[in-house]
ZAVEXVEX-994315 format. One record per atom (N, C-alpha, C): x, y, z; residue in one letter. Coordinates in steps of 0.02 Angstrom, whole numbers, plus 50000, padded with zeros to 5 digits. Each point is the difference from the previous one (the first is absolute). Last residue first. Example, Ala and Ser with C-alpha at 12.3 -4.5 7.8 and 13.67 -1.06 7.14 Angstrom:
<sites>
506424988850354S 500425005950003S 499615005550037S 500154971449996A 499555005950000A 500455006050000A 
</sites>
This chain:
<sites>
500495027451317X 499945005850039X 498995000649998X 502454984349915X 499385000850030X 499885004350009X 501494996949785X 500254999950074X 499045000050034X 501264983949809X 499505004150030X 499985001650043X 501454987749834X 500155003850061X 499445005450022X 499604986549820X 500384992150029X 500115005350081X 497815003549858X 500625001650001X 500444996250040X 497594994249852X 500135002550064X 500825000750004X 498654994449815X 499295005650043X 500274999950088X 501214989449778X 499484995950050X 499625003550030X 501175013149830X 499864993149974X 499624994150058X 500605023950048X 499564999649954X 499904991649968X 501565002650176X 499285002150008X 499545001649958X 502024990649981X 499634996750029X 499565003750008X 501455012849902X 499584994249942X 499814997150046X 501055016450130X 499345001749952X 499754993849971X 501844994550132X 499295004250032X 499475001949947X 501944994549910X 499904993750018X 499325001550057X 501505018149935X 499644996849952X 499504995650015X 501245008850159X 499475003349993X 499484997449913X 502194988250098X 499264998650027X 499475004649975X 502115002749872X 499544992850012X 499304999950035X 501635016650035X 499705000449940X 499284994749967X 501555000850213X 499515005349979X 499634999649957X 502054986749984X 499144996550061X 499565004449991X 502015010549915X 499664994249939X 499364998850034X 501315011750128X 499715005249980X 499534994749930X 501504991250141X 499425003150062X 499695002149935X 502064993549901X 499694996450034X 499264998450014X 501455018049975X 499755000149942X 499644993250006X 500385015350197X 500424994849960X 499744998649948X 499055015050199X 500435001949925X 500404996049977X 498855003150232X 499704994849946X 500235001749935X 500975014250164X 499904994150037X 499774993849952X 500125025049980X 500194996149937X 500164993450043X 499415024050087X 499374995949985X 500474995049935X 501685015150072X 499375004149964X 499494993849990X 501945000150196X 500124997449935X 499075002749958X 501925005150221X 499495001949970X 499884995849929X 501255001450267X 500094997849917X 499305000249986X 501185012750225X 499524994649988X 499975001649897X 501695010550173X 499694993250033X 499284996549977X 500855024349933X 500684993650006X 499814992749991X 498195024049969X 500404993250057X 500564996049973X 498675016349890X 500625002850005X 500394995450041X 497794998549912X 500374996749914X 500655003050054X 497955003450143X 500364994149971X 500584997149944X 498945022950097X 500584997050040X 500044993449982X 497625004949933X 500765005850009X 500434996550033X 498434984549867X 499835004050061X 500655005649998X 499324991549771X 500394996350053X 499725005250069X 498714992949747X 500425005150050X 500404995250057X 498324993049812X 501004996649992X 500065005650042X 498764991350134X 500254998149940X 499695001949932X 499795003250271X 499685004049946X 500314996549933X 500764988050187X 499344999850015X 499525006449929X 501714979849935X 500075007550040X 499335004450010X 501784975549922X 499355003749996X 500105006350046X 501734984449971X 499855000549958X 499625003849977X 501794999350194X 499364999749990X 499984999249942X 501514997850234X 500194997149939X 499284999449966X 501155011350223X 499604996349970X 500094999949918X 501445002350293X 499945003049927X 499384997849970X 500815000650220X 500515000149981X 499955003749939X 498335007550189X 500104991349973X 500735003249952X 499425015050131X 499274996350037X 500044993149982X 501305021749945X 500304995350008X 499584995850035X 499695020249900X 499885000650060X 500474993650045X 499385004049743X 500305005150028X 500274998650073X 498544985149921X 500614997949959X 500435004750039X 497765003050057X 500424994350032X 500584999049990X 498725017749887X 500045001750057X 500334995050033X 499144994849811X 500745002249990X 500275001850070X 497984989750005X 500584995549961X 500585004149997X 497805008950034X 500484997350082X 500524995749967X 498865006649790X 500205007650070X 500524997650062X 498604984149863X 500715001149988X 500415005950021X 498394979950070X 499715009350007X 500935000549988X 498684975849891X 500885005150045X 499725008049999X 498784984249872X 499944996250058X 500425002150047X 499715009249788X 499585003350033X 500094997050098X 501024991749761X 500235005250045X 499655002650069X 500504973449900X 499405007449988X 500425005750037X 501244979049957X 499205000649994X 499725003749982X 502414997250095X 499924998149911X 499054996949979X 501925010550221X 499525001149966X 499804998749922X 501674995750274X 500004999949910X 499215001349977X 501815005050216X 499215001749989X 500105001249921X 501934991950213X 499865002849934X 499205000049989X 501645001150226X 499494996649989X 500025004549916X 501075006450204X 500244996249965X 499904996249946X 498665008750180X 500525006249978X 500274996549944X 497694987950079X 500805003150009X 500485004549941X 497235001150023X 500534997449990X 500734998750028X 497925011850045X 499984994350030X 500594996349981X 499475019649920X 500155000250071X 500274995550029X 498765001749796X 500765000149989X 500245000350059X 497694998750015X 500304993449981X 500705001149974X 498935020350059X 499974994050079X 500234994949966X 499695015249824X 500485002450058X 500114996550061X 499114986549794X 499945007450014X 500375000950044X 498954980449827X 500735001950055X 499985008249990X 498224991349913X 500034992850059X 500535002850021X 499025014349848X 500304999650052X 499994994050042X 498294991749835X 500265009350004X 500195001650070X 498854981249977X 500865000249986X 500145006149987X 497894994350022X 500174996250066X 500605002549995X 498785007249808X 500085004350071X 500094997850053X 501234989249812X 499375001849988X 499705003050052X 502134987949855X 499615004450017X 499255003150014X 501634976350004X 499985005549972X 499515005450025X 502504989350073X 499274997449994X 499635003649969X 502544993950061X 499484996349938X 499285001250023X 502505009550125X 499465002849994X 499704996149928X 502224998950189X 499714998349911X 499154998550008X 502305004850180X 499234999850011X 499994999649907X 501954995550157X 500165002649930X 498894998550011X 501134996250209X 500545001449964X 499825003549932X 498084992650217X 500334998849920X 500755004549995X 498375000850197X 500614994250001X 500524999049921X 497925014550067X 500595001450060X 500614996249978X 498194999549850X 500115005350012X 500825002550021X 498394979950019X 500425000849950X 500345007549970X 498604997550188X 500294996350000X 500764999249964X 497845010949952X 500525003350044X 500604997550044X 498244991549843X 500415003249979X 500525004050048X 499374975750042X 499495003949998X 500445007849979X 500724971949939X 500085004550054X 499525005749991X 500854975849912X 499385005649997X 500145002950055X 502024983349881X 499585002250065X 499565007149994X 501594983149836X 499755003350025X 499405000850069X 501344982849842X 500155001850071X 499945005150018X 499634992449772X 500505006050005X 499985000550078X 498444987449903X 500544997449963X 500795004750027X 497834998650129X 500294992349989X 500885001949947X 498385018750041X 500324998450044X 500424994349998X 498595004349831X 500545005249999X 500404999250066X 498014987149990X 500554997749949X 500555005749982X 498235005650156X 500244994250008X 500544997949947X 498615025350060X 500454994549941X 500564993450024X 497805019350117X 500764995950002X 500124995549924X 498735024449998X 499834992550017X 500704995450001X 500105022349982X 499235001250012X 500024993750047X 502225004249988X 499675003049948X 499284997850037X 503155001650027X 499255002450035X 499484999549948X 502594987350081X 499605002549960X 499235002250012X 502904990349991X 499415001550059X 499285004549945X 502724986149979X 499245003750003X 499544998750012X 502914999450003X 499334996350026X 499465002949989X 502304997049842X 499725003050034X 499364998750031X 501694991949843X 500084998850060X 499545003850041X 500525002749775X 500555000550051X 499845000250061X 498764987249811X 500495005549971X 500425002050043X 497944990350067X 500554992449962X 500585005949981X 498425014350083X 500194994550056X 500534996249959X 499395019349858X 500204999850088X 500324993250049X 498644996749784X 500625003649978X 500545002550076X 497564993650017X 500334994149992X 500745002149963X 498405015250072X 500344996250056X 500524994849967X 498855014249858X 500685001750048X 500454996250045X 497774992749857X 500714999149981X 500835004550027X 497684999150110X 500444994649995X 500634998649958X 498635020550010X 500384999950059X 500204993449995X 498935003249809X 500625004350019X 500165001550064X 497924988549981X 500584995149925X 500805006050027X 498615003350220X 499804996849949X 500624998849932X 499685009350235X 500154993449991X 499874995949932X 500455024050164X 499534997549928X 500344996649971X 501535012450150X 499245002350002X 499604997549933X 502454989250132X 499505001949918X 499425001850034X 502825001150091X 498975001150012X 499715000549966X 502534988650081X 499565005149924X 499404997850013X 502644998850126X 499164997150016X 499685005649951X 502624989649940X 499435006350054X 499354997749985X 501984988149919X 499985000350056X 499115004150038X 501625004749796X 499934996050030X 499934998350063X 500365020549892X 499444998949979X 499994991850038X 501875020950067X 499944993149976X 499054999349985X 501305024050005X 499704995050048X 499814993049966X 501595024149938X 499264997750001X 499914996050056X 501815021549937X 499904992550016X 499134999250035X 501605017749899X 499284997949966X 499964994150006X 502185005150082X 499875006249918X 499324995049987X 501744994550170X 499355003050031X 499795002349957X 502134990149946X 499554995750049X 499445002650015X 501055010549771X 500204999450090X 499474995050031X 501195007349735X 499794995950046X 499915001950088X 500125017349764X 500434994250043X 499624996850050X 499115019849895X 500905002149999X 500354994950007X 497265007249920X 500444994050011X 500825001849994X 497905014949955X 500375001650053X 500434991750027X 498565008249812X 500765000849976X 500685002250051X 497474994349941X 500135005850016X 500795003450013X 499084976549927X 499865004749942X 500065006350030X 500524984050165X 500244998849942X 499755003849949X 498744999550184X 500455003250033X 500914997549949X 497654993949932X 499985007250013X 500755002150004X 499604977450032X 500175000949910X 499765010350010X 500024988450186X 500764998849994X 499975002749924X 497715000650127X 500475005750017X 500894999349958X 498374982749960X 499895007049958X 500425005550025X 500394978750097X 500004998249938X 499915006349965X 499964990350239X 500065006549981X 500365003149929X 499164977650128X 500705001549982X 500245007049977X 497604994150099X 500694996150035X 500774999049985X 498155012149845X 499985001750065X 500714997550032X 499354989149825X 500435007249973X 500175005650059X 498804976450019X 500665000549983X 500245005349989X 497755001650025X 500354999050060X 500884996449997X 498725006949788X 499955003750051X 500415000550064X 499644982949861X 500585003049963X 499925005550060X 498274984950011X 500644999250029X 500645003350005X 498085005349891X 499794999150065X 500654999150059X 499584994349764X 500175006950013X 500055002550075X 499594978349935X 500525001149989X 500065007650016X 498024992650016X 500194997750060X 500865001149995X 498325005549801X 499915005450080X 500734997450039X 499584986449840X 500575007349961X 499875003750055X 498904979250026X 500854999850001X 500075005549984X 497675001150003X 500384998650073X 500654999849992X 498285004249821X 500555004249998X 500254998650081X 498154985149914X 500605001149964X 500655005850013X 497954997350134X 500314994550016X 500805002249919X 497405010149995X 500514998250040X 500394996349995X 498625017449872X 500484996649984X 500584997050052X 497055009949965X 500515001350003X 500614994549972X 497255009249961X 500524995250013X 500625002650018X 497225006049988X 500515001750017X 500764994650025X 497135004949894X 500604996849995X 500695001049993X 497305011850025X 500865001749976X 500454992550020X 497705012550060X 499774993649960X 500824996949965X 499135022950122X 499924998149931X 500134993949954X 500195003250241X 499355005249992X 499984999749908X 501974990650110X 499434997050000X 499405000649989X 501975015449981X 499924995949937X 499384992550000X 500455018250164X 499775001749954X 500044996949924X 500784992750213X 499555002150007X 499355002849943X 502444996150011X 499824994749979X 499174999850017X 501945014349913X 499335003950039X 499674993249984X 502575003149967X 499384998549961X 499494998950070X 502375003150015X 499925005349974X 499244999549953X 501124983650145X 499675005550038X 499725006849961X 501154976149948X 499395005349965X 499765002650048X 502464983149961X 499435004050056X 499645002949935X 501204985449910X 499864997350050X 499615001550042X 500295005249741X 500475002350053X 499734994750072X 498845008149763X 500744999149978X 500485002650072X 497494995049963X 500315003750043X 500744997349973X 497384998349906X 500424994950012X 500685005250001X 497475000649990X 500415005649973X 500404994250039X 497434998149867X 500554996150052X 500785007249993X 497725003349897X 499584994350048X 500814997550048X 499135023749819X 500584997550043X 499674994450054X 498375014949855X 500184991849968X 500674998950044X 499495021450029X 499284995750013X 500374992350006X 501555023850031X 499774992749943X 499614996150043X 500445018950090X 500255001949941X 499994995549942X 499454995250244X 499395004649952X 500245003449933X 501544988850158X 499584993649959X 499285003849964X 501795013250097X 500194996949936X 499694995549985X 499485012250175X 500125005249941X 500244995849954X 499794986250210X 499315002649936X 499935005249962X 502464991750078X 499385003250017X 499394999749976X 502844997250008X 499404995549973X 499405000850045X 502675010549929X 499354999450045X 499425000049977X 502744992249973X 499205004449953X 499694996350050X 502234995650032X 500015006349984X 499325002549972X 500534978450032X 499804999750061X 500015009049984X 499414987349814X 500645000550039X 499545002150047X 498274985849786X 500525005350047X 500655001350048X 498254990449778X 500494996450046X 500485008150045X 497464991349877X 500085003950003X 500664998150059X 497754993649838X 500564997150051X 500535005149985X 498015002249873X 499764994550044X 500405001450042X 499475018449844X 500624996550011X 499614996550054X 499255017949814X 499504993950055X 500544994550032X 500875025749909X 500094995549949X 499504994650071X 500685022350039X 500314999949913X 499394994649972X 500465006650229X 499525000049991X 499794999949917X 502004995850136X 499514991450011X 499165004549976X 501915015850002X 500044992649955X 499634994049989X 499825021650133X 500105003249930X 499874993049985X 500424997450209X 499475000449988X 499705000649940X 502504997850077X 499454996349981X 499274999849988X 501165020650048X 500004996149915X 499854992149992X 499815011750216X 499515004749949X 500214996149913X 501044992850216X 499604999049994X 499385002749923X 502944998949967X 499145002950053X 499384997549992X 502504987949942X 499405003249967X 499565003650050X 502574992249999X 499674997350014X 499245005049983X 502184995149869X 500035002150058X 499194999450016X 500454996749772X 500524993050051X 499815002350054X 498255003049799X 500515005950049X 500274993350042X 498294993649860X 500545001449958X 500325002650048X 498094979850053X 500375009949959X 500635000650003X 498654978549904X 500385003350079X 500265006049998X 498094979349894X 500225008050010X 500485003050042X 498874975549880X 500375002450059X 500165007649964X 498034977449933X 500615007949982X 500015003250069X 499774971749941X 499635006650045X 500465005349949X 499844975849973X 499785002949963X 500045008450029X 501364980950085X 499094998949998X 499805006149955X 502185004850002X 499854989049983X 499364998950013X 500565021550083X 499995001349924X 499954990249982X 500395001750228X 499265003349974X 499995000649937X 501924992850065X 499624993550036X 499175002249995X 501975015449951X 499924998249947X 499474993050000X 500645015850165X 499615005049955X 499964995249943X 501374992450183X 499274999750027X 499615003249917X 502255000149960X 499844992249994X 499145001650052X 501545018349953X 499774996649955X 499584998150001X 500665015950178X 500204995449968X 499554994749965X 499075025050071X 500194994050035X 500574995449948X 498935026450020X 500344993849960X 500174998150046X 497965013150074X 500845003249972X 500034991149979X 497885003750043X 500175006250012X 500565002049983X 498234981849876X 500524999850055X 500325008750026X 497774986149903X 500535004149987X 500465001650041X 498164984249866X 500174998550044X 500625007349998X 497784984349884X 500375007349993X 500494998450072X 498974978149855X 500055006650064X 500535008149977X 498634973249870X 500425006249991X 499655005550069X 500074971549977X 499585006050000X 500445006250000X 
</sites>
């Protein structure tokens, strides 16, 4: 059966081509950087588009499902969709998919790279080398801290907090510990972890790593009392959401010496940075590219494909989110 279907920005190939093989016409606009609300609207009102593949950068509103009648599925080129008014896509009958589980290794590596870059002080040495202040070797010139060994706090037990853990523990040794809604028995079994309650994991963690996603339970889960809680010594990785970090008290901590250092992908205004963040020393910045392997970015492709044609072809989606 022939679908309309339009996409907001270019995806890789191979999802855009698993629809054109069923017969569908695909649309993807044209601008690389990311589109305003107001021009998707322009677009999906062009043309009776069934299906409809979005970023986490477009906001998905009944301004956009009243911009197209005929829109029955929008399938989320990403994991989280906070950025879709799931409320308002039930009120119009909307089929809302996402893309879990595939981008966990490229998260969980990045993830890692982080707290390696941290613990060996990897960005400050390539700064403190392109500034052209390297005169010679000294015993005290940007000494880090061993990664083996240390106790690592996964907030959120899920595909990308396991694949941390499991890089962590079998990798160097390290004990974890871990906080989430619901106990995870088999995450415990495999990785000799222990559930602990967040504040807990708080007090005791060495390197804290933040997998959960966003939503007004988690907004600020770590704020000024939960960096408090940290030890001094202690790293604070971020490769989820921004919002889940009051990034204000973040710098205020970094500055203040409240914790050692942090290691982020996301950001609570993104792409802004809070003030006083881009000047800290002590914490690595990487621009939201955690799931950027070409890899991550194929699965993407795939599933959102593979979302739509099941759903137009069986009348139901493989990643349906509930709501």
């Amino acid at each position: 059966m022939s679908k309309l279907i339009y996409v907001t920005r270019k995806i890789p190939e191979n999802g855009i081509q698993l629809m054109v093989d069923k017969g569908y016409t695909v649309d993807v606009g044209e601008k690389i950087e990311k589109p305003t609300k107001e021009e998707i609207i322009e677009a999906l009102s062009q043309k009776p588009y069934d299906g409809m593949i979005s970023f986490l950068t477009d906001p998905i509103d009944k301004d956009i499902f009243d911009a197209c009648k005929t829109l029955k599925i929008v399938a989320q080129f990403a994991v989280g969709f906070d950025n879709i008014n799931l409320d308002d896509a039930k009120a119009h009958s909307i089929v809302i998919t996402n893309t879990p589980k595939v981008l966990s290794l490229a998260v969980a590596e990045h993830t890692v790279a982080l707290i390696l870059a941290l613990t060996t002080r990897t960005v400050e040495g390539d700064s403190f080398m392109r500034s052209g202040k390297y005169t010679g070797w000294s015993p005290y010139l940007l000494n880090g801290t061993n990664l083996r060994g240390k106790t690592v706090g996964i907030l959120g037990a899920g595909a990308i907090g396991y694949e941390v853990a499991h890089m962590l523990h079998f990798g160097f040794n390290c004990p974890i510990i871990y906080h989430d809604i619901n106990e995870n028995k088999s995450f415990e079994e495999k990785f000799q972890a222990k559930f602990v309650d967040k504040e807990t994991l708080l007090k005791t963690s060495d390197i804290v790593s933040i997998h959960v996603s966003l939503s007004p339970s988690t907004k600020h889960l770590i704020n000024k009392d939960s960096l408090h809680l940290m030890k001094k010594d202690a790293y604070l990785v971020n490769t989820s959401r921004g919002p889940v970090i009051d990034e204000v008290a973040l710098v205020s901590a970094l500055k203040e010496g409240v914790i050692r250092g942090a290691g982020l992908d996301v950001y609570e205004f993104e792409p802004k940075l809070s003030e006083g963040l881009v000047d800290l020393p002590n914490v690595v910045l990487t621009p939201h590219i955690a799931s950027a392997s070409d890899n991550a970015r194929k699965e993407m492709s795939r599933v959102v494909g593979e979302n739509i044609v099941s759903f137009f072809e069986t009348g139901k989606a493989i990643n349906e989110v509930k709501h």
